[in-house]
N, C-alpha and C positions, 0 to 999 in steps of 0.2 A: 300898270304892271311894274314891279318893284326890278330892280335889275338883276337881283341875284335870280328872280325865277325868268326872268328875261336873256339871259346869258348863259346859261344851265348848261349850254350843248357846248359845241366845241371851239367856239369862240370865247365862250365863258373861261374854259379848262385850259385854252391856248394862250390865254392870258396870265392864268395862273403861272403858266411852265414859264412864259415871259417874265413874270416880276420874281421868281427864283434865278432864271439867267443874269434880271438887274441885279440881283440881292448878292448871285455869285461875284457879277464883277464889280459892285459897290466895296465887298468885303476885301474882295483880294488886291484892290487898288491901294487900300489903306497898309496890309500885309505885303506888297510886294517887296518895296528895298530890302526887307530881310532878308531875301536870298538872294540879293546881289551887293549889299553891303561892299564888299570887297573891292567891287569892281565902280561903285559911284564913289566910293574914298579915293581909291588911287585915279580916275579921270580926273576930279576938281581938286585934287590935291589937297585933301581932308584927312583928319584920325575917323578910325571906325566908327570911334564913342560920336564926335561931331554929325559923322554923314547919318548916325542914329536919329538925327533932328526931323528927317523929314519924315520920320514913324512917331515922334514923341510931339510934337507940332501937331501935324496933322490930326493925332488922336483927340488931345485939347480941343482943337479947332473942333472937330466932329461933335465930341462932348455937347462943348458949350452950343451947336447947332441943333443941336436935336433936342435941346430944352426951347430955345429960343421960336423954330420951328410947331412946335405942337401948340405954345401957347399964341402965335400969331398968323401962321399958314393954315390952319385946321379949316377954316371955311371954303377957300379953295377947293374947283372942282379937280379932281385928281388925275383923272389923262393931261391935258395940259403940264399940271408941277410935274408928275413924276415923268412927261417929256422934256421938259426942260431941264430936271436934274440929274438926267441920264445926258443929256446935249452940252448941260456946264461939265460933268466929270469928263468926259469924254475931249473937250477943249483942257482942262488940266492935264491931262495922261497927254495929249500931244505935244502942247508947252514943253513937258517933262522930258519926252524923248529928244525934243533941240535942243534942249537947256547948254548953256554954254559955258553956264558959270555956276555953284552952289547956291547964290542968291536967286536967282532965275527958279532953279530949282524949287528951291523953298515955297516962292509964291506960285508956282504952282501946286504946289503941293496942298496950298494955305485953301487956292480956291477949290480944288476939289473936296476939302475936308467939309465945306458948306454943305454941296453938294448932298454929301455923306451924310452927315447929320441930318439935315431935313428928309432923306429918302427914310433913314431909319426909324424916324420918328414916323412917317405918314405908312409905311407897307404894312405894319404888324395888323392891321386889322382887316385886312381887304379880301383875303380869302371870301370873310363870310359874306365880303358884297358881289361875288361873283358867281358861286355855287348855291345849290340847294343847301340848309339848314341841313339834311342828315350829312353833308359831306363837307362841312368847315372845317372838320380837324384834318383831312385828308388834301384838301386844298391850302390850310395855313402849314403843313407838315411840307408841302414842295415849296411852298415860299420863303421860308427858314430850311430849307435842307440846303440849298442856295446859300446860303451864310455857314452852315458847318460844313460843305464841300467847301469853300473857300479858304476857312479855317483851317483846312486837315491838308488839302491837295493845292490852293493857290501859291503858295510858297514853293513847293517844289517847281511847278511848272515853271512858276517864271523864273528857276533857278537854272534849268535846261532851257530855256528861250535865251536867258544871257549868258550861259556857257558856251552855247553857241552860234548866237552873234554878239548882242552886246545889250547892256540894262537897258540903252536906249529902244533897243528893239521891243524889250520886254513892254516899254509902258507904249510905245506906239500899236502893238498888239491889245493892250488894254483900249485902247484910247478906240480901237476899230469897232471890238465889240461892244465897248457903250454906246458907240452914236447908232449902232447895227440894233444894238436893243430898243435906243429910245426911238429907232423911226417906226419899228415894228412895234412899237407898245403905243405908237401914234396911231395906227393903223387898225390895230384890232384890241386896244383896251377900251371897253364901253365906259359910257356917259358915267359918271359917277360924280353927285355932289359932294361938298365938304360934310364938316360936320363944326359944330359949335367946339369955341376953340374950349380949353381945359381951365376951369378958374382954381384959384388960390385956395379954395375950399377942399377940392377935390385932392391936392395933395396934400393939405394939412392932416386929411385921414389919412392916408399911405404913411406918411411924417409919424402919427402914433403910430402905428402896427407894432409893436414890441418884436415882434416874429421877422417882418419883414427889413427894423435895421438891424439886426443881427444878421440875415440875411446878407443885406448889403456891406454887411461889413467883413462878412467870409469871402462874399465875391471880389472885392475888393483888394481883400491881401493874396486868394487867393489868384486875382488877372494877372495882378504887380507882380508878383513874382513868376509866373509863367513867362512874362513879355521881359523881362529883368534878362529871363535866359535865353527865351528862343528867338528876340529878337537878333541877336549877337552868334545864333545855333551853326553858321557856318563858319564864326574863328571859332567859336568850341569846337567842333568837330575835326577843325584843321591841324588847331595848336594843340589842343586839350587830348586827343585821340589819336591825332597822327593820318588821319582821312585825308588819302588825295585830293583834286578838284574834282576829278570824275567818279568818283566814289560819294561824294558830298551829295551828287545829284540824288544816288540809290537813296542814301540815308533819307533823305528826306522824304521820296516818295514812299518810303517805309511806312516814315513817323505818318503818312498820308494814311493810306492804307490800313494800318492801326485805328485810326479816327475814324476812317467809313464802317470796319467792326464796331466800335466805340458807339457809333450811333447805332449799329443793327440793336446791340447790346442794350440802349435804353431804350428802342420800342419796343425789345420782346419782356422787359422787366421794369421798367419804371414806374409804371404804376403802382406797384406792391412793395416796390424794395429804392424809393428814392432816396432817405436817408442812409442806408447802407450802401448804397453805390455810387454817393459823393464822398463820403468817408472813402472807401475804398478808393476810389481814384485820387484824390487827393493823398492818401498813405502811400500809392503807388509812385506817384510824379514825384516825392517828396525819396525816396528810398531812392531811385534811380539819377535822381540830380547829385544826393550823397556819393553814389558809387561812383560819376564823372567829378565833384569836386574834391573827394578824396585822393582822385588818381590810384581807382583800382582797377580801374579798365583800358584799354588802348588794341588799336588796331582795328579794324572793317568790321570782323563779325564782333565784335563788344559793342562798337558804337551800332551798328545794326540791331542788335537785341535790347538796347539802352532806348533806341527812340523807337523800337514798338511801343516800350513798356511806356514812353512818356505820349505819344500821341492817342495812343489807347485810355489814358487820365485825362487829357486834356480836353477830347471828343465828348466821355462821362462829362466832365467837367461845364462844360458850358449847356451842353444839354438837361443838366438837372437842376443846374440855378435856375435857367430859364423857365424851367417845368416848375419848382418848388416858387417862385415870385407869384405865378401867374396863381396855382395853388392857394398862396396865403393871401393875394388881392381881392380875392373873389369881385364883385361889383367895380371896385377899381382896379381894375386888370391895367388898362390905358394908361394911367398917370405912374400906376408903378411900375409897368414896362417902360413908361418915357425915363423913367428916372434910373432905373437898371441900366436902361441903355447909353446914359448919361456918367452912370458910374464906371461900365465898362470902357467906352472909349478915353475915361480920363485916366484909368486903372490902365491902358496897354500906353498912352502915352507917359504916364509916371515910372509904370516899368522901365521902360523902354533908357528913361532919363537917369534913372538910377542903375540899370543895366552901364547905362557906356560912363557914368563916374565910377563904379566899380572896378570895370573892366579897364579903365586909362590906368587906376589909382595901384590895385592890387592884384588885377587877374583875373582870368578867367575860373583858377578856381577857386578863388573866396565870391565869387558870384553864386558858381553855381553854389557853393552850399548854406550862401544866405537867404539864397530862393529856396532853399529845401527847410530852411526854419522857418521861414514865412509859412509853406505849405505846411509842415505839422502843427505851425499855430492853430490854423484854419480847422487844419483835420482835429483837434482838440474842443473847438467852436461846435463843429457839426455834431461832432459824440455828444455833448454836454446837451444840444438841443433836444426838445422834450417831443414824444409821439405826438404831442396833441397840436404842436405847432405844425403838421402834416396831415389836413382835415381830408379826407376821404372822397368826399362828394363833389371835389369842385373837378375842374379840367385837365388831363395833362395827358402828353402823345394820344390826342385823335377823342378821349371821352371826355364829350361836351358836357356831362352835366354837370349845372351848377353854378355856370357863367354865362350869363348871358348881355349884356353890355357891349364885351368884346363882338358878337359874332352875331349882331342882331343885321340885317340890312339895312345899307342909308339908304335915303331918299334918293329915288334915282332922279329927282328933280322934273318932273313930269309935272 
């Protein structure tokens, strides 16, 4: 018996909820410094741009893990790695909270990025070895909703965890609910075999897709410029707007809350309307970074109305790349998520790098409105792309037809 009809009940679905809890605190481990910047510069005696390193590092590291990851780990039975890579993050996040010195810091930060890469590289498929075939889209939709809660809400939280004790607290809180995750994913994620690792072949077709580097190349400028700014979103908000510390916190779970709309938003339309609602959100992110880098806003309810409008683009935002790749891969779904995901984390660490040389050199706001040229570069990209590069019949939020590859069950090794 194959393990997805083997697992179907509640142990199956309990796992599911499991590897979205890991997916949450994978993502938000790599996001966190961003909302306490502040407070890890001034401990180790760093510029902002510098203490920037353990997001723009980290990101790299993850990148180049989750290439390295799919073509050499993929045979690996998968309870075992993904207990193990929930057991190494979780040893980085507590390094992190001792750290004594910047350097300390770093390398932990360095080991967790493996961690991260390899987890990212092996969950995207497991939904479907867990559930029944009619129910992968709804089982891979909580396994990634774990990565856009992260996305939208992990940064505020651990912006109120170290507002009110300290950054160290923040990653010692991480570091609890990873080993909490991977001993319960020890426990009740079934047997699951590898799968044959990914050859040279298989991405050299991703490699042509004409659709899909274009693709990659909108996701791209636009990640970089996203992470350019929000990396750095709490001296924006401080210097740039005039936002208290305890106002900083609201903002953020603003721009959070914004995102959880953002995603409500591409389930109930994405399907019909993907290219006009990456356009749109990109025209949107791209207008509201002009309005903070021109300084025509300032005070609580501006910058409150400022990071709705931007977390609400950003939410769209990774939700419809993600949706349009997986769209144009049809058959290579795998290799061209490995390699999305490869873009992205090198896109939030480039940001990130060119966010704190900016931001040392010229300010906070010729950042932000560098980042707002990059987005309407991008949003110029998406218009210009043609309906036909948006085929109809493949997959995206929850309708499976058309791909199958992704969402076939492995071998439960029986």
């Amino acid at each position: 018996m194959s393990v997805a009809s083997s697992s179907a009940g509640w142990r199956g679905w309990t796992a599911v909820a499991l590897l979205g809890v890991g997916a949450f605190s994978v993502v938000t481990t790599e996001l966190a410094p961003i909302g306490m910047l502040s407070g890890i510069a001034g401990d180790l005696a760093q510029t902002s741009g510098r203490a920037g390193l353990v997001v723009t590092a980290y990101a790299w590291i993850g990148a180049i893990a989750a290439l390295f990851a799919v073509l050499t780990l993929s045979a690996m039975p998968r309870r075992p790695l993904l207990v193990v890579l929930l057991l190494l993050l979780a040893l980085s996040n507590g390094v992190a909270a001792f750290s004594t010195t910047f350097s300390i810091l770093l390398m932990a930060r360095l080991v967790g990025a493996l961690a991260h890469g390899a987890f990212w590289a092996m969950v995207g498929t497991l939904g479907a070895q867990l559930v029944p075939a009619r129910q992968v889209g709804l089982a891979t939709a909580i396994i990634f909703g774990g990565v856009s809660v992260a996305s939208v809400l992990g940064v505020p939280m651990v912006n109120v965890i170290s507002s009110h004790g300290s950054w160290r607290t923040a990653f010692a809180c991480l570091g609890i609910l990873s080993l909490a995750t991977g001993i319960a994913l020890a426990g009740l994620l079934p047997r699951m075999a590898g799968s044959a690792p990914l050859q040279r072949a298989q991405f050299q077709v991703v490699v042509r897709n004409a659709g899909l580097r274009r693709l990659y190349v909108i996701a791209a400028g636009a990640i970089i410029a996203h992470f350019a700014a929000f990396t750095y979103v709490e001296v924006l908000l401080s210097s740039r707007l005039h936002v208290s510390t305890a106002w900083v916190a609201v903002c953020l779970f603003a721009f959070g809350a914004a995102g959880l709309v953002g995603n409500l938003l591409c389930g109930a339309l994405i399907d019909r309307h993907l290219k006009s609602m990456l356009a749109t959100a990109l025209l949107v992110m791209a207008l509201f970074l002009l309005v903070i880098g021109m300084g025509c806003a300032d005070g609580v309810t501006m910058a409150i109305l400022l990071v709705l409008g931007w977390g609400l683009g950003v939410a769209v935002l990774f939700v419809a790349i993600q949706a349009w790749v997986i769209r144009l891969a049809g058959d290579a779904a795998l290799p061209a998520s490995a390699i999305y995901a490869a873009i992205f984390n090198g896109a939030v660490g480039t940001g990130a790098l060119v966010g704190a040389g900016m931001l040392d050199r010229w300010g906070v706001g010729t950042l932000c409105l560098a980042s707002a040229a990059v987005m309407l570069f991008s949003f110029t990209l998406v218009y210009r792309l043609q309906a036909t590069h948006v085929p109809s019949d493949t997959m995206v939020a929850g309708n499976t037809k058309g791909i199958t590859v992704d969402y076939k069950p492995a071998d439960s090794g029986r």
